[in-house]
N, C-alpha and C positions, 0 to 999 in steps of 0.2 A: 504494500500500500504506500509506505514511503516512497519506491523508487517510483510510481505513479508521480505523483506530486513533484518531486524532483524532475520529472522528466519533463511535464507541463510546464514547470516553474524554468527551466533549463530552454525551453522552445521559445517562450513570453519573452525572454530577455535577449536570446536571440534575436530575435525579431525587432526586439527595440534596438538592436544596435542595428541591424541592416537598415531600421529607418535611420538610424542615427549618420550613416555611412551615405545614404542616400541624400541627408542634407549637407551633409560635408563633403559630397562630391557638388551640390550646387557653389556652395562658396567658394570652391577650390576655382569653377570657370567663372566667378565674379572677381576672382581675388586669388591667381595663381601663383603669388609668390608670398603668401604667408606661409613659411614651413611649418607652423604649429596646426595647420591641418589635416596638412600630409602624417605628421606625427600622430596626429589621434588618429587617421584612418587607417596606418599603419599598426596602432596598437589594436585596435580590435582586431584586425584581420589576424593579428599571431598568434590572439586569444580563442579565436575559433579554429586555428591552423590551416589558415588558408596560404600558405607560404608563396605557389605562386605568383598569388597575385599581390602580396606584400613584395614581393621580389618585382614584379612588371610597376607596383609604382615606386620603389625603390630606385628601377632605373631611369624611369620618368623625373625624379628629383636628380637625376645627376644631370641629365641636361639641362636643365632649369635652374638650378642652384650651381 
């Protein structure tokens, strides 16, 4: 029953960072050279181990930066 609830509770929060990822991809094409956005986008994606694509805007900030 725990891992029920855990796993809902684990989805919710998911989801609120992909909204979260999706407003900080708008800022990012209002405002492409704040690197503290690139930073939060990049912290959530390692937290759900999305590596690649931590890695594809990883190399997006080296041309940029």
């Amino acid at each position: 029953m725990i891992n029920l609830f855990q796993s809902q509770s684990s989805r919710g929060l998911k989801n609120q960072d992909n909204e979260k990822v999706r407003k900080i991809d708008k800022e990012i094409e209002s405002n492409p050279e704040n690197i503290d956005l690139y930073n939060s986008k990049i912290s959530i994606l390692l937290y759900y181990s999305q590596l690649e694509e931590a890695l594809k805007l990883l190399d997006e900030m080296l041309e940029i930066f």
